[in-house]
NUPA-631077 format. One record per residue (C-alpha): x, y, z; residue number from 0. Coordinates in nm, 2 decimals, m for minus. Last residue first. Example, Ala and Ser with C-alpha at 12.3 -4.5 7.8 and 13.67 -1.06 7.14 Angstrom:
2
{rec {1.37; m0.11; 0.71}; 1} {rec {1.23; m0.45; 0.78}; 0} 
END
This chain:
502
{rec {16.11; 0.89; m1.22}; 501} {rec {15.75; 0.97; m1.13}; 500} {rec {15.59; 0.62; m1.08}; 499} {rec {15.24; 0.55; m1.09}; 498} {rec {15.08; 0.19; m1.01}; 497} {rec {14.97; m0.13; m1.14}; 496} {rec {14.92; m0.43; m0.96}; 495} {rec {14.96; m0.80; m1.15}; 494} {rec {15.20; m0.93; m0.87}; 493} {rec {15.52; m0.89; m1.12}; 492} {rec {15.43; m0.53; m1.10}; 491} {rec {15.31; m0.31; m1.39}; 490} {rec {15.42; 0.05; m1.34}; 489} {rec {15.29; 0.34; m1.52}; 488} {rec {15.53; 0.64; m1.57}; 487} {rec {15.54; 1.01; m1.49}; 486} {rec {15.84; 1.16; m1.66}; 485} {rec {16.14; 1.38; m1.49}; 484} {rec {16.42; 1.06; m1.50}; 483} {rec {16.38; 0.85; m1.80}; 482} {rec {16.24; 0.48; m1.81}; 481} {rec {16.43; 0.27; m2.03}; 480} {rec {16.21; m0.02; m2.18}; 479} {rec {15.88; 0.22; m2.21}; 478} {rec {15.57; 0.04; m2.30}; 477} {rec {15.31; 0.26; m2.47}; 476} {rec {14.97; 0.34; m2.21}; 475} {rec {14.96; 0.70; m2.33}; 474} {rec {15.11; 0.78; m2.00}; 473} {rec {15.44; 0.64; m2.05}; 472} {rec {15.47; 0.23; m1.97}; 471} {rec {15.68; 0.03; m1.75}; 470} {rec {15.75; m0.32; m1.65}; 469} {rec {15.86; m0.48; m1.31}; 468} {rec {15.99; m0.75; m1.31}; 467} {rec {15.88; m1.11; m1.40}; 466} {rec {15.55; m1.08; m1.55}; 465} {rec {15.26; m1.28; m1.55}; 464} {rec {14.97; m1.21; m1.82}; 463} {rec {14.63; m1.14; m1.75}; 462} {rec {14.67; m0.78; m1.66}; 461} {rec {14.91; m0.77; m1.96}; 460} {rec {14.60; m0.75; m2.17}; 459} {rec {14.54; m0.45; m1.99}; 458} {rec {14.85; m0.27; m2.07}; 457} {rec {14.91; m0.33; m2.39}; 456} {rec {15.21; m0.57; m2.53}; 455} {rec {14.92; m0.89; m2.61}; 454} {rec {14.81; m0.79; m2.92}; 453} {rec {14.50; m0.68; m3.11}; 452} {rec {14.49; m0.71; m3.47}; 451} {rec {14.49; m0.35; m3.61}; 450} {rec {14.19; m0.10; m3.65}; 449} {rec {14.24; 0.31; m3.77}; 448} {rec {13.95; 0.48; m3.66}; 447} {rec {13.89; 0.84; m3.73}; 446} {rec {13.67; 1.10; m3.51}; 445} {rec {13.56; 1.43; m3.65}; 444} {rec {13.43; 1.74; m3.44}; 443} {rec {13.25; 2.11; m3.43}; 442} {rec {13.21; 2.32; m3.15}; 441} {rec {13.60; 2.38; m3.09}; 440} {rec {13.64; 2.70; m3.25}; 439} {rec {13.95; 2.56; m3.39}; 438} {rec {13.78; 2.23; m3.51}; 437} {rec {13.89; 1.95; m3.35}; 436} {rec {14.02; 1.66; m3.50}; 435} {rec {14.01; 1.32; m3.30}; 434} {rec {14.25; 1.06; m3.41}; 433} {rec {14.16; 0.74; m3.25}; 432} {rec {14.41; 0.42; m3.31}; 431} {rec {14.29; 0.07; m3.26}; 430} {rec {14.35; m0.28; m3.13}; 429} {rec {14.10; m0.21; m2.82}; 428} {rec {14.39; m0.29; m2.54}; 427} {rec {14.59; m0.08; m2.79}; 426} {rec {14.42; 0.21; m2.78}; 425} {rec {14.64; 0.44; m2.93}; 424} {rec {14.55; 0.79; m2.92}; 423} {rec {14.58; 1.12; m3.14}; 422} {rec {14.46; 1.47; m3.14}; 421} {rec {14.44; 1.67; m3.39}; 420} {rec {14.39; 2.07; m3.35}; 419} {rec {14.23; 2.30; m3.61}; 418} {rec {14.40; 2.63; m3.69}; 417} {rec {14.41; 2.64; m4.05}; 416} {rec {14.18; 2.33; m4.12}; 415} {rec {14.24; 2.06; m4.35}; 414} {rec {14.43; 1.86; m4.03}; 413} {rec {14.69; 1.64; m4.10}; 412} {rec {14.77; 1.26; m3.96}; 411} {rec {15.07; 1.11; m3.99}; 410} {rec {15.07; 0.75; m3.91}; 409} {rec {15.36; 0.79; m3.77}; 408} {rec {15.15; 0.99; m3.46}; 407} {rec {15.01; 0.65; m3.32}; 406} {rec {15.35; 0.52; m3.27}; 405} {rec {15.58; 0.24; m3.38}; 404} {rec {15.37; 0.21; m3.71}; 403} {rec {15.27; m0.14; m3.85}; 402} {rec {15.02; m0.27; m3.60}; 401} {rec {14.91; m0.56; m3.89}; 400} {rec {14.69; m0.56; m4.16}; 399} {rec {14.52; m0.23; m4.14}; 398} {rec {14.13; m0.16; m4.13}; 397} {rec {14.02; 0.20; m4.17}; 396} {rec {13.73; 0.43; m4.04}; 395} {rec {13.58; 0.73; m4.12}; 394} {rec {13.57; 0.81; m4.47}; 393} {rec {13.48; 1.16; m4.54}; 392} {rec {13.86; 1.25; m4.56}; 391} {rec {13.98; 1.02; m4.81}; 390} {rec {14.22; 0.72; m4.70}; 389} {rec {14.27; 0.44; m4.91}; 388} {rec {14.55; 0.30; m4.80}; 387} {rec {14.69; 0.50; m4.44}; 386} {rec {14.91; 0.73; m4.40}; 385} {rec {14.66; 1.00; m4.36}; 384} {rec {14.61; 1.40; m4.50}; 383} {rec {14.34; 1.68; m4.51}; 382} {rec {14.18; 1.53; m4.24}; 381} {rec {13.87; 1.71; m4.11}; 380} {rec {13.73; 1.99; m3.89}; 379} {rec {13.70; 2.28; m4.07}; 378} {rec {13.61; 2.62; m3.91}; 377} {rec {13.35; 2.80; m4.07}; 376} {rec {13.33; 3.19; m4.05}; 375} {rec {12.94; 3.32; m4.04}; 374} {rec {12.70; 3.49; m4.24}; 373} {rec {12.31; 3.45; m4.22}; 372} {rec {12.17; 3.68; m4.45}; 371} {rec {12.27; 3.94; m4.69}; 370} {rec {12.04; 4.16; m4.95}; 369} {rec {12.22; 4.33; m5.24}; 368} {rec {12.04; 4.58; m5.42}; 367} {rec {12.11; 4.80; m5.74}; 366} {rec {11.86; 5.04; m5.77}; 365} {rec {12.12; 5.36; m5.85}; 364} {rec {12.31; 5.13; m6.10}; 363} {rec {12.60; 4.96; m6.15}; 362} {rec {12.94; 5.14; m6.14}; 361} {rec {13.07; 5.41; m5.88}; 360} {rec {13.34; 5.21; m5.72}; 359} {rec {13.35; 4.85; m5.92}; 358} {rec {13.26; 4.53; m5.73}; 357} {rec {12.90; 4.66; m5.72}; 356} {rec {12.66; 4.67; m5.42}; 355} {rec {12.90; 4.65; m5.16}; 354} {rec {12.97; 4.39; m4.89}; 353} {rec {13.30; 4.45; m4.67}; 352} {rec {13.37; 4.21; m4.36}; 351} {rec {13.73; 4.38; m4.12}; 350} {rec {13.86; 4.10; m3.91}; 349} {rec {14.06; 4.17; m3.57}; 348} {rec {14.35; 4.01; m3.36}; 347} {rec {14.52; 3.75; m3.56}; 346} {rec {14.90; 3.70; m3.53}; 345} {rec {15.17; 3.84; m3.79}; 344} {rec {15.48; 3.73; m3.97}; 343} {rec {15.34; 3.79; m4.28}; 342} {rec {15.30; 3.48; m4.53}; 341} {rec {15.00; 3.52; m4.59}; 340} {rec {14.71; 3.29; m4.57}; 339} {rec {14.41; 3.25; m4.81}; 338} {rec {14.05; 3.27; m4.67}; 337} {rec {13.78; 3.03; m4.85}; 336} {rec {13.47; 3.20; m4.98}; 335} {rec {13.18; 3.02; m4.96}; 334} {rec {12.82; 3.16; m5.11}; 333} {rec {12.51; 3.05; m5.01}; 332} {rec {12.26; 3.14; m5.28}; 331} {rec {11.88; 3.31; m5.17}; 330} {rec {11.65; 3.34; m5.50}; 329} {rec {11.47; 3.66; m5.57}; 328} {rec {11.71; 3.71; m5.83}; 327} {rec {12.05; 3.62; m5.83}; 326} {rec {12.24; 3.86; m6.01}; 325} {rec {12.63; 3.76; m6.01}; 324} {rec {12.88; 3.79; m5.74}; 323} {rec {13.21; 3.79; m5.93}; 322} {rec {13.42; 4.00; m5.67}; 321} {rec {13.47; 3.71; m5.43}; 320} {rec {13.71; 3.81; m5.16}; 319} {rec {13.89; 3.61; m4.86}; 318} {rec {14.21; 3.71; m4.73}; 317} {rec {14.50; 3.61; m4.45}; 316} {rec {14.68; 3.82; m4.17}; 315} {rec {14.70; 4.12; m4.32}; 314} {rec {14.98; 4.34; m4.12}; 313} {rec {15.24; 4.41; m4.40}; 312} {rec {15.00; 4.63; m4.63}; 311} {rec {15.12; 4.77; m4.95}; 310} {rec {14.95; 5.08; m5.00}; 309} {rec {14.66; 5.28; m5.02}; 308} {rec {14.39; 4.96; m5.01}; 307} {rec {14.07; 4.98; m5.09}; 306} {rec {13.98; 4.85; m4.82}; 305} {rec {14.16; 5.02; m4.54}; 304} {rec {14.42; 4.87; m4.26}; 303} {rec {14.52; 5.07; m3.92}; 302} {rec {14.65; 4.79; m3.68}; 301} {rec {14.44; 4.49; m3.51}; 300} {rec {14.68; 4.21; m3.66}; 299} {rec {14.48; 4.19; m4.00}; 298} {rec {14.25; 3.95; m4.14}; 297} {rec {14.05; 4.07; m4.46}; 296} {rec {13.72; 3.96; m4.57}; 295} {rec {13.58; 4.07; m4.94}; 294} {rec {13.19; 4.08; m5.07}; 293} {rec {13.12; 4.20; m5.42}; 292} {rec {12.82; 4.27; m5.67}; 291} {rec {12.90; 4.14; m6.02}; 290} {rec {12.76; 4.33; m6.33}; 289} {rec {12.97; 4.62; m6.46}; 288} {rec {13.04; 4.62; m6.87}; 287} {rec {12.67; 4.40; m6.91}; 286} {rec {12.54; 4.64; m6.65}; 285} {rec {12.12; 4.53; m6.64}; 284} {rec {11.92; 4.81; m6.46}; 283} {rec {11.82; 4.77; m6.13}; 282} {rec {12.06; 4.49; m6.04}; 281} {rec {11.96; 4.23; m5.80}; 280} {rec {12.15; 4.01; m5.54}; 279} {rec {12.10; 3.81; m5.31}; 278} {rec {12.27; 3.68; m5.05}; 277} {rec {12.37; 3.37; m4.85}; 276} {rec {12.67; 3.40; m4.63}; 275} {rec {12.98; 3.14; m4.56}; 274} {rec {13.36; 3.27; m4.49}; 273} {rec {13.64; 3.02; m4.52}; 272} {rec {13.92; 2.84; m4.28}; 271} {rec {13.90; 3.06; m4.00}; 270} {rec {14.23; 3.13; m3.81}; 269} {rec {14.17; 3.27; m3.47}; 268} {rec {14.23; 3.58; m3.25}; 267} {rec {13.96; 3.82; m3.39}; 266} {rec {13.85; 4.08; m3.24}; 265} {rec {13.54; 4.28; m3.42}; 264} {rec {13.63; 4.62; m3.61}; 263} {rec {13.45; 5.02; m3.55}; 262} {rec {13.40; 4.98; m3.11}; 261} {rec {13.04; 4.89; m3.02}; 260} {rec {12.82; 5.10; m2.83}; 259} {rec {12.49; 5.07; m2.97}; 258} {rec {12.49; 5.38; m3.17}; 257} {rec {12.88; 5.35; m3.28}; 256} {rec {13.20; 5.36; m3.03}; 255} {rec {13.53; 5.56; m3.08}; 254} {rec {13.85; 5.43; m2.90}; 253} {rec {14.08; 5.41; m3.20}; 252} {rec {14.35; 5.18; m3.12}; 251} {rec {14.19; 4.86; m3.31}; 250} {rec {14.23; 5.08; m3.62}; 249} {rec {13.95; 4.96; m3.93}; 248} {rec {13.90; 5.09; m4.29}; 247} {rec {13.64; 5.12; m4.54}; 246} {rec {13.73; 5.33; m4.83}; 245} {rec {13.62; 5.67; m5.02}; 244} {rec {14.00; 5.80; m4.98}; 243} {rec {14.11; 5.52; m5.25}; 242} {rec {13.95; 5.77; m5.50}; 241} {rec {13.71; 5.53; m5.75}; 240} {rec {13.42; 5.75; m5.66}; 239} {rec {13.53; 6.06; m5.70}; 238} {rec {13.37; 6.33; m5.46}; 237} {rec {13.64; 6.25; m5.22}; 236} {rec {13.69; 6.16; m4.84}; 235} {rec {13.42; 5.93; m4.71}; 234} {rec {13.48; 5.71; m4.43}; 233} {rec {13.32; 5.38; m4.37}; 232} {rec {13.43; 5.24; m4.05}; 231} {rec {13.49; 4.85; m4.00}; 230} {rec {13.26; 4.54; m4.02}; 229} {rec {13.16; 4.66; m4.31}; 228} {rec {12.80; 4.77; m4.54}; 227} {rec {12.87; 4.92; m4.89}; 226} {rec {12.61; 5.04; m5.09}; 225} {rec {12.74; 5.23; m5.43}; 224} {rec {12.67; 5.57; m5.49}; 223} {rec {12.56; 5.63; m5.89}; 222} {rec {12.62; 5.97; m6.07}; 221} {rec {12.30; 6.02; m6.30}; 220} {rec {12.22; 6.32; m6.10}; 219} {rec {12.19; 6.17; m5.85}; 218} {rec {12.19; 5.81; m5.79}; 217} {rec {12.18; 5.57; m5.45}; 216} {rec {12.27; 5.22; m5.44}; 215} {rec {12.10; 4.95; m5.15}; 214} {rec {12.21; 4.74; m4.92}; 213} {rec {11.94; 4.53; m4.73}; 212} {rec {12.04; 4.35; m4.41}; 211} {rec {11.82; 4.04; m4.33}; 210} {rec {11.58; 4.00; m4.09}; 209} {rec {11.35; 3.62; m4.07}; 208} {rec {11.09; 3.49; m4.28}; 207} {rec {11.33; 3.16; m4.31}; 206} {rec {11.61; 3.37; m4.51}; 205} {rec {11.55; 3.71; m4.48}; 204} {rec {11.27; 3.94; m4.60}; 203} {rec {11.25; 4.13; m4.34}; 202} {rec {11.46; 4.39; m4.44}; 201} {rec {11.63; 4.64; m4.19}; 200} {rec {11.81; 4.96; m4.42}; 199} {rec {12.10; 5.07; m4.51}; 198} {rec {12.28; 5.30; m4.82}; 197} {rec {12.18; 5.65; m4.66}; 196} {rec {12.36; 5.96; m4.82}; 195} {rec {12.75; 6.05; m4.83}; 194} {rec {12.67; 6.42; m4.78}; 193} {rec {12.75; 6.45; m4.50}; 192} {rec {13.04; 6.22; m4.44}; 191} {rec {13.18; 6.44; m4.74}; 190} {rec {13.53; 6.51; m4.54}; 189} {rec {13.56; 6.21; m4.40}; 188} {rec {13.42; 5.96; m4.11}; 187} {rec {13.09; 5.72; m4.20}; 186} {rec {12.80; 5.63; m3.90}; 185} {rec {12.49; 5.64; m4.15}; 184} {rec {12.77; 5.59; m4.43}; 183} {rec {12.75; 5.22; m4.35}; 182} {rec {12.81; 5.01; m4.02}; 181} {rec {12.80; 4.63; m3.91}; 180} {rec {12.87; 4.51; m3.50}; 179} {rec {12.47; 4.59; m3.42}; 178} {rec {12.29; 4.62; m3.75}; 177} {rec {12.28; 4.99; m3.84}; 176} {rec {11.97; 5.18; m3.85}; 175} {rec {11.87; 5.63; m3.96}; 174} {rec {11.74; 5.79; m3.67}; 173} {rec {11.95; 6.11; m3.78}; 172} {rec {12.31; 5.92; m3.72}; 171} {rec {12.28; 5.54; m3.58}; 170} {rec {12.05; 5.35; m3.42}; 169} {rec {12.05; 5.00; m3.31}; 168} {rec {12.00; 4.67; m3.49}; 167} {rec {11.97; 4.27; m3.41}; 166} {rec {11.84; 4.04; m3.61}; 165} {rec {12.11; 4.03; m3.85}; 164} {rec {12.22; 3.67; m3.87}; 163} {rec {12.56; 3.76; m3.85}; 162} {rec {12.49; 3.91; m3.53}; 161} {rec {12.84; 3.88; m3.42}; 160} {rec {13.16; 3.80; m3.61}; 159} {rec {13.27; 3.45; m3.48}; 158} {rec {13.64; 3.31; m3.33}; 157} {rec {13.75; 3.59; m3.12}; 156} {rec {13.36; 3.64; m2.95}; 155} {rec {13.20; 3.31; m3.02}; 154} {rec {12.93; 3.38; m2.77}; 153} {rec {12.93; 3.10; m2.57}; 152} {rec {13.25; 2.90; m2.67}; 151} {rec {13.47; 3.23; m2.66}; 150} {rec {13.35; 3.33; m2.42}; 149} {rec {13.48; 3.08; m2.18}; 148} {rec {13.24; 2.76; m2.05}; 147} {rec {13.02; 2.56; m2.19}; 146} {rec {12.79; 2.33; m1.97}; 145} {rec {12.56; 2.09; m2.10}; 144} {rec {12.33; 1.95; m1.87}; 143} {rec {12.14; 1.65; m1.94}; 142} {rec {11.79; 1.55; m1.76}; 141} {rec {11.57; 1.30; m1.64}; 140} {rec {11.61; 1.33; m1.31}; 139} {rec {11.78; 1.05; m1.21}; 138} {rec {11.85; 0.83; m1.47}; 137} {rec {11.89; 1.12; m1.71}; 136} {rec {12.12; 1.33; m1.49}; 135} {rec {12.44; 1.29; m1.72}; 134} {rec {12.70; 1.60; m1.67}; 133} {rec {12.83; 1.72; m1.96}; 132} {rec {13.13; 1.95; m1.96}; 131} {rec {13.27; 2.17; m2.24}; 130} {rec {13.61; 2.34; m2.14}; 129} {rec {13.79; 2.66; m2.28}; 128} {rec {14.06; 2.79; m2.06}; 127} {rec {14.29; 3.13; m2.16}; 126} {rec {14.61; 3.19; m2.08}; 125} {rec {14.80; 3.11; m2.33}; 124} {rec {14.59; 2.81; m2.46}; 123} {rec {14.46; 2.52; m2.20}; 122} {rec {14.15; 2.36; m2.38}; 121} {rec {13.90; 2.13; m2.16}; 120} {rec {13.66; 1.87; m2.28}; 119} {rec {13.44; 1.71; m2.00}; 118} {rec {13.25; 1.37; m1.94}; 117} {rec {13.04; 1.35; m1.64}; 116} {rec {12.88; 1.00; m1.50}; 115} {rec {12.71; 1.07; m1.18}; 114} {rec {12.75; 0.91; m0.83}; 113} {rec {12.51; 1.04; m0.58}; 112} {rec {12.25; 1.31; m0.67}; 111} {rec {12.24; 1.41; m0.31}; 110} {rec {12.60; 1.58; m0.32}; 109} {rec {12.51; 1.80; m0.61}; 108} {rec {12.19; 1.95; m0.43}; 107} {rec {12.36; 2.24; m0.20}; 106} {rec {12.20; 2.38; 0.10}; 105} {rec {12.29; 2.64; 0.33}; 104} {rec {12.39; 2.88; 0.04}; 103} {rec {12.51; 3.20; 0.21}; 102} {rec {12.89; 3.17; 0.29}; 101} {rec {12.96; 3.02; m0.12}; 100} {rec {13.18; 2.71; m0.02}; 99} {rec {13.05; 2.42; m0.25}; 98} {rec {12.91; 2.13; m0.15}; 97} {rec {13.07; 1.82; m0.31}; 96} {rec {12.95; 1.68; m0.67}; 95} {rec {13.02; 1.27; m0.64}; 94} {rec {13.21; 1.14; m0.94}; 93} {rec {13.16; 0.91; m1.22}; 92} {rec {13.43; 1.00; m1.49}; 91} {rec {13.50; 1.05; m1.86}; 90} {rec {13.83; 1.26; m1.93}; 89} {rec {13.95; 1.52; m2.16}; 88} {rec {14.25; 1.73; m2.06}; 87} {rec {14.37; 1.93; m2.40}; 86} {rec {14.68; 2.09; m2.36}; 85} {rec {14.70; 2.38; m2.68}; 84} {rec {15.00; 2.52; m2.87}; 83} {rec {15.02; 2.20; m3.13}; 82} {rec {14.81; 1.94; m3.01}; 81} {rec {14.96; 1.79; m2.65}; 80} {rec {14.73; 1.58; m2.49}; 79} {rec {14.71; 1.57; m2.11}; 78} {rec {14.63; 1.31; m1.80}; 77} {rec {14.36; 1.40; m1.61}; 76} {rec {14.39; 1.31; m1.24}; 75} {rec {14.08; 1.48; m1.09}; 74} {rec {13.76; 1.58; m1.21}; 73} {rec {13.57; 1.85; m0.94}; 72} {rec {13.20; 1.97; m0.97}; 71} {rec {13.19; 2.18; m0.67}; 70} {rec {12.81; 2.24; m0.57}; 69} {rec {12.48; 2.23; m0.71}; 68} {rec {12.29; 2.55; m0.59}; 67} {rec {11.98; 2.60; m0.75}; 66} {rec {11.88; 2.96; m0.81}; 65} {rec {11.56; 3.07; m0.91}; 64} {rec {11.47; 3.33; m1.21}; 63} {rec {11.36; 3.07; m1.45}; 62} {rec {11.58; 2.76; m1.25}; 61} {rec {11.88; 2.86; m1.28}; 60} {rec {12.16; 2.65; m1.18}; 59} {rec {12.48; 2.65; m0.96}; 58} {rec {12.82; 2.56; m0.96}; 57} {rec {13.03; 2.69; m0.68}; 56} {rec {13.33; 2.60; m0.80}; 55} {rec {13.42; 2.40; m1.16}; 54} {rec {13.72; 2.22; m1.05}; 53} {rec {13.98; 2.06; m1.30}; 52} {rec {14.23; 1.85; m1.18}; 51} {rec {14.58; 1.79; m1.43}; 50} {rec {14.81; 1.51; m1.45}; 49} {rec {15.21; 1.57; m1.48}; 48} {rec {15.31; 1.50; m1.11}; 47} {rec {15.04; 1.78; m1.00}; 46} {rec {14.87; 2.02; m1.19}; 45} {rec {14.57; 2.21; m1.07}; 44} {rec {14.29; 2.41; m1.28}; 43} {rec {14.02; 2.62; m1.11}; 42} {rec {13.69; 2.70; m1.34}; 41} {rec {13.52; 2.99; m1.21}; 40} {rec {13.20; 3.12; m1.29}; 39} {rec {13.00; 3.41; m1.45}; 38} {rec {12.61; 3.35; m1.61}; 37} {rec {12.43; 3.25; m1.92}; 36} {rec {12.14; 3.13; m1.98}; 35} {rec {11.94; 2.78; m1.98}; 34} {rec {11.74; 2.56; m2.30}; 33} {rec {11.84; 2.26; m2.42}; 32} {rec {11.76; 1.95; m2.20}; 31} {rec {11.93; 2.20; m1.90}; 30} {rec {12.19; 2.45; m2.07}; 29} {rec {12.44; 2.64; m1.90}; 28} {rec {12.64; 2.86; m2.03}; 27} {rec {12.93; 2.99; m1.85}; 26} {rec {13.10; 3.33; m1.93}; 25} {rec {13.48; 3.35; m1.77}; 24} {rec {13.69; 3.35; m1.45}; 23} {rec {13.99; 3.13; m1.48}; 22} {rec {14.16; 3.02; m1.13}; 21} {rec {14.50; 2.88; m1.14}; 20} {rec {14.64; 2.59; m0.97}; 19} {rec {15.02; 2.48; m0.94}; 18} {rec {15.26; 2.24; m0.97}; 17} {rec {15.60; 2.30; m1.11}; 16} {rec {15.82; 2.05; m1.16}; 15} {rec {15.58; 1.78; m1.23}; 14} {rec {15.42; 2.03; m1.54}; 13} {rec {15.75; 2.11; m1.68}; 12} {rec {15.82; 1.73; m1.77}; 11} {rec {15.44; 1.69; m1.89}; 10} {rec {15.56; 1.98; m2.11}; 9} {rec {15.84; 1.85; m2.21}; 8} {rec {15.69; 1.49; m2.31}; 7} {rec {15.44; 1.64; m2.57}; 6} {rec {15.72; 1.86; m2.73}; 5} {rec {15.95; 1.57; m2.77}; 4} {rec {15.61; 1.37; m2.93}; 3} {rec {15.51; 1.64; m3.14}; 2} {rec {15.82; 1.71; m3.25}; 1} {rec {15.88; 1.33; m3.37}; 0} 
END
């Protein structure tokens, strides 16, 4: 029922105050899979509770070659409320007008004609999110896939980067760091000195690709572990289990490493688990020590260190294995799922920590821990359905009879932390559609719950004489007492249909 008040307040706010906004953001595009990236402007209008969404000035590379297409512009969307988010998604064949840029004389969108283009859009704070695909194939052969925002190009706020270690840049004495990662090479403290070098490139990754190698140092029989963060490594005391040898990050401290990169990664989202495949060997066998360690910890962008010092009110949520047994020369994916907090606090930055040994100064000087491909994983399922026999890898269900009033009693639930659901009843196809989307957005499930068709829809009522006028909300759900502030759909006793604002 909140859903559904919530939904209907904002379409209510929307008529009384139309407007358009401009967001400026990456854009990929991508022509039959491959394309670049480059800046654009998505302009988003509402009017009388529907939404039009204008990508100006849209243009294409072609190697280094420009090819102006023109304004590709999708009009009356109508929205879908899933929790904080609008959603406008919409199929439609338009015609791509020229665009206004003062030295473009030509512009190819309007001689393609008609095209179908289907388009997913996210409205959050302010931020816009939208993936649009526009169907060449019967003319040219082609698909383009746009993506726009950031966040849905690079995953920055949702991803940590170069997980997949290919990419490194100096650090301290021409020693290597993979770009967003750090060790001692780059370490604060008192004994940052003296800390030693515990990084190095590998190539023997996953697939014959890079892979970061972590390794243990010993002297004089006193072992260093390897540790690799997201964060800052800072190195305070000559004992190794002293909670002033830590990682730690500080979203207010302005210092950069060897490639220019602050010491944490944003985050504003709510993974569901963290996935890497390592491997891990131990130089000399520690029955009393033997696990290797990876932990994640969510925080709200202020001052937080691993090992902790204290109780610590700003961690968002956690995820740590410190069981990470020897694996050989075999690769092992490895899930952690993150567990939520109930602190009062929003997601702006995730520290990563891999060492060598759970235990500070345990294990041995060889000890090894090679680390591949690591990313966050958003789920995109149903935890939860009203429905008999529902499981969450099955797709599609068959019910008796139209039994809910409304699509949303049927309850659905997402299994992922920040994942949106949205739901639709199609009644002139005698079935409900719940759509979960992963938080990130570039994953998706679709559900199917069928019910003998009837006649109170719409579009079957197309068929059907009527004898006043009869109205329906936007979700194509008769109404019997239209309310004042709400854009409705009127059926007329002449079979036409047309919008109302009440």
């Amino acid at each position: 029922m909140m859903k559904r008040i919530l939904y209907f307040l904002m379409v209510a706010a929307a008529t009384l105050s139309a407007h358009a906004t401009d967001y400026t953001d990456q854009l990929l595009v991508l022509v039959n899979g491959d394309g670049g990236i480059q800046q654009a402007t998505i302009s988003v209008n509402e009017h009388n509770g529907l939404y039009d969404l204008n990508l100006k000035n849209f243009v294409l590379m072609n190697g280094e070659e420009p090819m102006p297409v023109g304004n590709v512009e999708l009009k009356d969307i109508v929205p879908e409320v899933a929790g904080d988010a609008i959603f406008l998604r919409t199929n439609q064949n338009i015609t791509i007008t020229n665009g206004d840029l003062p030295d473009v004389l030509f512009w190819m969108g309007p001689t393609l004609g008609e095209l179908p283009v289907m388009v997913t859009a996210v409205l959050n704070g302010d931020r816009l999110r939208a993936i649009i695909d526009l169907d060449l194939s019967q003319m040219l052969g082609q698909i383009i896939n746009v993506f726009f925002g950031e966040s849905l190009v690079s995953g920055t706020g949702y991803h940590i980067p170069n997980g997949d270690f290919e990419a490194w840049h100096t650090s301290a004495e021409g020693y290597v760091e993979p770009n967003a990662w750090h060790s001692f090479e780059s370490a604060t403290g008192a004994l940052a000195l003296l800390a030693g070098h515990h990084l190095e490139k590998s190539d023997k990754g996953r697939d014959r690709s890079a892979c970061a190698r972590i390794f243990a140092t010993s002297i004089f029989g006193i072992v260093a572990n390897g540790t690799m963060t997201t964060g800052r490594m800072n190195a305070g005391s000559m004992m190794a289990s002293n909670v002033d040898n830590h990682a730690y990050i500080d979203m207010s401290q302005t210092d950069v490493d060897g490639n220019g990169d602050p010491f944490y990664v944003a985050l504003n989202s709510c993974p569901d688990s963290l996935v890497f495949w390592v491997q891990f060997h131990q130089g000399s066998a520690n029955s009393e020590h033997p696990y290797a360690t990876v932990s994640a910890v969510i925080t709200d962008g202020t001052r937080y260190q691993d090992p902790e010092d204290k109780a610590y009110s700003n961690v968002v949520a956690r995820a740590s294995n410190n069981q990470i047994s020897v694996t050989g020369d075999e690769w092992r994916r490895i899930s952690i799922p993150f567990v939520y907090t109930d602190n009062n606090v929003k997601p702006r930055a995730i520290m990563v920590t891999i060492s060598t040994n759970a235990d500070p100064g345990q294990g041995s000087g060889d000890d090894e821990v090679l680390v591949d491909d690591l990313t966050l994983v958003y789920n995109n399922r149903l935890a939860a359905l009203s429905v008999e026999g529902f499981q969450p890898d099955r797709f599609d269900y068959n019910v008796d009879k139209h039994i809910a009033t409304d699509a949303l009693d049927f309850n659905p639930a997402a299994n992922g932390k920040g994942a949106y659901v949205l739901v639709k009843d199609n009644e002139n196809e005698g079935r409900i559609v719940i759509d979960v989307f992963a938080a990130d957005l570039r994953s998706q499930t679709t559900y199917y719950i069928n019910y003998p068709n009837s006649a109170d829809g719409i579009e079957n009522l197309a068929v059907r004489p009527v004898a006043a006028d009869t109205y329906y909300n936007i979700k194509g759900q008769r109404v019997d007492s239209p309310r004042k502030g709400h854009l409705f759909i009127v059926r007329q006793p002449d079979g036409s249909v047309r919008k109302v604002l009440k």
